[in-house]
VMD Tcl script that draws the C-alpha trace (Angstrom):
set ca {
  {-48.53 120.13 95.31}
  {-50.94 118.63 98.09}
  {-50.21 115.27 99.66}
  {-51.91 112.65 101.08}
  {-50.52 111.00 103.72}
  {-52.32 107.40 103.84}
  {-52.10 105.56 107.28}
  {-51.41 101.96 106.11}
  {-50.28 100.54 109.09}
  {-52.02 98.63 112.49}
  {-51.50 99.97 115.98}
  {-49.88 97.68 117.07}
  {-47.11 98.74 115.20}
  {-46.98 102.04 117.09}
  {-44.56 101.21 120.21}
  {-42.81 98.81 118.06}
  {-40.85 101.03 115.63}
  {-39.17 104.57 116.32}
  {-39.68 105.11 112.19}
  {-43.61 105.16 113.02}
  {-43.99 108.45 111.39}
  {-41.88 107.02 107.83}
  {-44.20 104.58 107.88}
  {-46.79 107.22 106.74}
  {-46.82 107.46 102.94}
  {-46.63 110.29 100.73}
  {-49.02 109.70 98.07}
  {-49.42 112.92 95.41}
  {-52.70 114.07 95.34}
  {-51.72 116.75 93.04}
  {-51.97 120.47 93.07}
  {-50.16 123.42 92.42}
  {-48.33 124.47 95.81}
  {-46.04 121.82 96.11}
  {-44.78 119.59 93.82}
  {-42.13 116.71 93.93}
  {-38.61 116.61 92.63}
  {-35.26 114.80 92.57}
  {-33.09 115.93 95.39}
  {-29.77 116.13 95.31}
  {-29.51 115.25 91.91}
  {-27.67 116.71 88.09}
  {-28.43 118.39 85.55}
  {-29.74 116.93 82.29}
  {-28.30 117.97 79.02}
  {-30.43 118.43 76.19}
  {-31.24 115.04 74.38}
  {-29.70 113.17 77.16}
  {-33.33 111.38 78.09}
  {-35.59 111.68 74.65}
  {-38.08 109.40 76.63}
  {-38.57 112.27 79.57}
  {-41.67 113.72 79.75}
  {-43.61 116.12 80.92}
  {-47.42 116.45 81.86}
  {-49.40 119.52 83.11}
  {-52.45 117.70 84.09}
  {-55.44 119.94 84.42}
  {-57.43 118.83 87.36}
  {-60.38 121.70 87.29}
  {-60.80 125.22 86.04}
  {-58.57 126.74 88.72}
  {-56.05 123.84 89.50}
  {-53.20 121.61 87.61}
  {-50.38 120.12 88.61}
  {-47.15 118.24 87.13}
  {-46.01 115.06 87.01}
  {-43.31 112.87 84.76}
  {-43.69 110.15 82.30}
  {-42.22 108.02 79.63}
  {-42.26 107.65 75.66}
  {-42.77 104.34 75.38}
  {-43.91 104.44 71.31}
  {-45.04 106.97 69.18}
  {-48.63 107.23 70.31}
  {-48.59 106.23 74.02}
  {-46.84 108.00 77.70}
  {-45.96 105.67 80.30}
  {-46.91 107.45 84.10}
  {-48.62 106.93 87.76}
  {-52.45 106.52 87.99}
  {-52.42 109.02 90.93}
  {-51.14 111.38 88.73}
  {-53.82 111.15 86.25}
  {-56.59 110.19 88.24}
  {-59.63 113.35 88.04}
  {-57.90 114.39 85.16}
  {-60.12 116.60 82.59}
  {-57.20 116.79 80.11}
  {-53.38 116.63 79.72}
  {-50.41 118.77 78.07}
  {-47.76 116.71 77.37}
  {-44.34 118.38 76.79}
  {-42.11 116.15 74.34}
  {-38.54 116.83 73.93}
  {-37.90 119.33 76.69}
  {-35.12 120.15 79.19}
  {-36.15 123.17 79.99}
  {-39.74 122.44 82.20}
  {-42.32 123.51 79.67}
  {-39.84 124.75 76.85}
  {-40.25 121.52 74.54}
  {-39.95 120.14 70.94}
  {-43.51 119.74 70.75}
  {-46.70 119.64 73.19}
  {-49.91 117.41 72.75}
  {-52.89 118.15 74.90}
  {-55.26 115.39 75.19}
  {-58.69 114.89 77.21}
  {-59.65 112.94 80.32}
  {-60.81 110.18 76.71}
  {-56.85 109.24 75.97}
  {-56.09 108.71 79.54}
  {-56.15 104.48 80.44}
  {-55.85 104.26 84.11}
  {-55.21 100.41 85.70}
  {-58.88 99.13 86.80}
  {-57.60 98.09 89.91}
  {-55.97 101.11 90.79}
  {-56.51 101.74 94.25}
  {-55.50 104.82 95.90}
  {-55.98 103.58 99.16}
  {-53.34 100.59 99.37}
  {-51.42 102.44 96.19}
  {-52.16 99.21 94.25}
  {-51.63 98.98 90.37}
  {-50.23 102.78 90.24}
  {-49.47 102.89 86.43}
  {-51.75 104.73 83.49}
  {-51.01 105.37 79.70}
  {-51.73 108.59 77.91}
  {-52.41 108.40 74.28}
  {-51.22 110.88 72.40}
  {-51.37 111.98 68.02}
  {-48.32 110.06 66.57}
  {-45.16 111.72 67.46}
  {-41.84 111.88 65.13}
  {-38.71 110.86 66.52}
  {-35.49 113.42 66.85}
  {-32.50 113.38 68.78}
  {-34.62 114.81 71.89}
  {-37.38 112.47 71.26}
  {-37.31 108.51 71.77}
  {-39.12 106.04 73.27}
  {-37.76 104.27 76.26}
  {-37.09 100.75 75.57}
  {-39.12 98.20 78.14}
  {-38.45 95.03 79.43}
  {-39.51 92.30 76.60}
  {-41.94 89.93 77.52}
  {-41.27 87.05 79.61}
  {-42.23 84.32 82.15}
  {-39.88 85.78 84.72}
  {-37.97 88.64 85.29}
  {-34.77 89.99 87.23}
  {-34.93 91.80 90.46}
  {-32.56 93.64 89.36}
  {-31.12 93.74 92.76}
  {-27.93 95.91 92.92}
  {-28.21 97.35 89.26}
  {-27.71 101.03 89.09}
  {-30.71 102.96 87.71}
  {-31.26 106.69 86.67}
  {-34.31 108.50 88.03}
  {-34.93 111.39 86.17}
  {-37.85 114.56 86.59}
  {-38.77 118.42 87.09}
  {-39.22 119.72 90.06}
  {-37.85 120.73 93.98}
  {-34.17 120.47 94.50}
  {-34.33 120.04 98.23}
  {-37.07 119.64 100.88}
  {-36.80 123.28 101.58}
  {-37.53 124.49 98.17}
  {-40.59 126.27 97.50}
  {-40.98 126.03 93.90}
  {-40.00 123.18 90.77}
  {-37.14 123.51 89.13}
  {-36.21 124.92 85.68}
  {-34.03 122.16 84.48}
  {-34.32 118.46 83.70}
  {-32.93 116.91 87.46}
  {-31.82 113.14 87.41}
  {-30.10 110.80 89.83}
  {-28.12 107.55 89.25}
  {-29.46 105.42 92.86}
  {-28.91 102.08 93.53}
  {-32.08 99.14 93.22}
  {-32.31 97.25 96.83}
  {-34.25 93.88 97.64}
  {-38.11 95.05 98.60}
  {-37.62 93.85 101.93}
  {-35.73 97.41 102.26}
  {-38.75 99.09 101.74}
  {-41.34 96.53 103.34}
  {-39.28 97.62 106.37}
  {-40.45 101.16 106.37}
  {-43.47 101.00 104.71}
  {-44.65 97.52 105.70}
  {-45.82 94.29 103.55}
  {-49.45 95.38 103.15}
  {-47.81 98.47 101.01}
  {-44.89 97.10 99.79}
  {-45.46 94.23 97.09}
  {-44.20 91.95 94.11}
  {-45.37 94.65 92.11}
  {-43.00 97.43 93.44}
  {-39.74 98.29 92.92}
  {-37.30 100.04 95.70}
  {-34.41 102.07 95.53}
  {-31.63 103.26 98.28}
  {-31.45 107.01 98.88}
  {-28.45 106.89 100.66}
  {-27.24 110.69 100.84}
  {-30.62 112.13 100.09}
  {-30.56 111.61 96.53}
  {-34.13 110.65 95.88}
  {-37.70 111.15 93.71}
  {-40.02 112.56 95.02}
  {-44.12 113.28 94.62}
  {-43.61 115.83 92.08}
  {-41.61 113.26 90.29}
  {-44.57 111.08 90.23}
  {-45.17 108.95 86.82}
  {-41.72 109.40 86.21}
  {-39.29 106.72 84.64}
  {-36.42 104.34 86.57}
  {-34.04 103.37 83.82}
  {-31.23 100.67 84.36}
  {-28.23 102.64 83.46}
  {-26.38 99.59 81.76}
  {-28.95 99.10 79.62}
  {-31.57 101.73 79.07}
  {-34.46 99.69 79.50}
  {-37.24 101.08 82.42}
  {-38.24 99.25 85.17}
  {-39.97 101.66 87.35}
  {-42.17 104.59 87.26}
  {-41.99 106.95 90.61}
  {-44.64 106.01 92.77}
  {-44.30 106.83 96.65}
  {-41.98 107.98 99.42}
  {-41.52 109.01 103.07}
  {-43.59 111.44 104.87}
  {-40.57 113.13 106.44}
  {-39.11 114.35 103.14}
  {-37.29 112.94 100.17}
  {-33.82 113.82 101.56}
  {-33.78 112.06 104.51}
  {-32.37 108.97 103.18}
  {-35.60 106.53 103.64}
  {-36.04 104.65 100.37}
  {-38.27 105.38 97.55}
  {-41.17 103.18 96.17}
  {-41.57 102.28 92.08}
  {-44.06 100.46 90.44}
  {-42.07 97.75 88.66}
  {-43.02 97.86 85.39}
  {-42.40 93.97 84.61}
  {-45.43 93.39 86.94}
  {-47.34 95.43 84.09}
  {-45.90 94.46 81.22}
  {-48.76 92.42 80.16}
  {-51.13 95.45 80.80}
  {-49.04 97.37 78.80}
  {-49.13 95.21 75.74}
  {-53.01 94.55 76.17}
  {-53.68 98.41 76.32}
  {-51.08 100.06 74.08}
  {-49.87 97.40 71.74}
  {-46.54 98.23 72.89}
}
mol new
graphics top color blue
foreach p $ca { graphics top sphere $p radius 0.5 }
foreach p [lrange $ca 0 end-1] q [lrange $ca 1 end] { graphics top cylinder $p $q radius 0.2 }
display resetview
């Protein structure tokens, strides 16, 4: 997979901060040559995330790339806007731990694909999309990921332990995605962690950050992919962006927080 790196950041900043070149964003354009992954992370089991999924998004005749997503109800996938964006259609993988060994597959056209109006792939505003898919049956490999109910406010959740899960590059020196379902149980820090690398401008009320202390991480492959709290199952981030310098080098990693969207999500899917 391709990235592009999007200089968000004044001058001024240049002589200020040795972590100048962090401060350039990795934002997954997609294609096949590289694609993102969880780093330094486990192996799933089968069944142990029903609400994983996976999406081979065809981009033209000659290129596709993948990303991750969410179940979040029978008809509808939870993922990034980058990763959908130029999309002429979609395979969705349902069910799988295996990459592209699943329970059942849905493709869909560019038609079932709602990407945020404001979506802005210059500031990486409003990255979130939903794919709708033909109803889907529930199993023990296949289950919608529970979201945060709808509220007036919302937790930070601050210090909560979430699980990252997604397909894809091991390490930073891999050259190719990974066979097996990868996940990662990382800590959720205050946004001022990230604001700090990535600066205000980037870094809003409607992200969510996480620690990658030890170079366990997401990465751009991972893109679209869900951030479950792991006391309670309920997702509160999709994968979004990360460092320049790789996503084992212990910067942290960017979410959009799904509570931000959660009215969206309702308005769009029902859900």
């Amino acid at each position: 997979m391709k990235v592009l790196v999007v200089f968000a950041f004044l001058l001024a900043t240049a002589y200020a901060s040795p972590l100048l070149s962090q401060r350039d964003l990795v934002v997954p354009v997609i294609y096949d040559s590289v694609e993102g992954r969880i780093t330094n992370g486990e192996t799933a089991s089968a069944g142990q995330f029903p609400y994983q999924v996976g999406l081979s998004i065809r981009l033209s005749t000659l290129s596709s790339s993948w990303c991750g997503g969410s179940l979040i109800g029978n008809n509808w996938i939870l993922t990034a806007a980058h990763c959908t964006e130029g999309a002429r259609s979609v395979t969705v993988y349902l069910g799988a731990t295996v990459r592209t060994s699943a329970e059942i597959t849905y493709t869909v056209s560019s038609s079932d694909i709602i990407i945020h109006s404001d979506w802005n792939s210059n500031t990486l505003k409003n990255d979130i999309s939903l794919i709708k898919i033909p109803s889907v049956s529930y199993s023990s490999r296949i289950q919608a990921v529970k979201l945060p109910a709808i509220a007036s406010s919302y937790s930070t959740y601050v210090g909560d332990s979430a699980i990252a899960s997604g397909w894809g590059l091991i390490s930073d020196s891999a050259t190719s995605v990974t066979t097996n379902l990868q996940y990662a149980v990382v800590p959720i820090v205050a946004n001022t962690v990230c604001s700090r690398i990535y600066g205000t401008t980037v870094v809003t009320a409607t992200n969510i950050c996480i620690s990658t202390t030890g170079g366990v991480s997401t990465c751009s492959g991972d893109s679209g992919g869900p951030l479950v709290l792991q006391s309670s199952g309920v997702q509160v981030g999709l994968t979004s962006f990360g460092a320049s310098a790789g996503c084992a080098k212990g910067y942290p990693a960017a979410f959009s927080r799904v509570t931000a969207f959660r009215d969206w999500i309702q308005t769009n899917s029902g859900i």
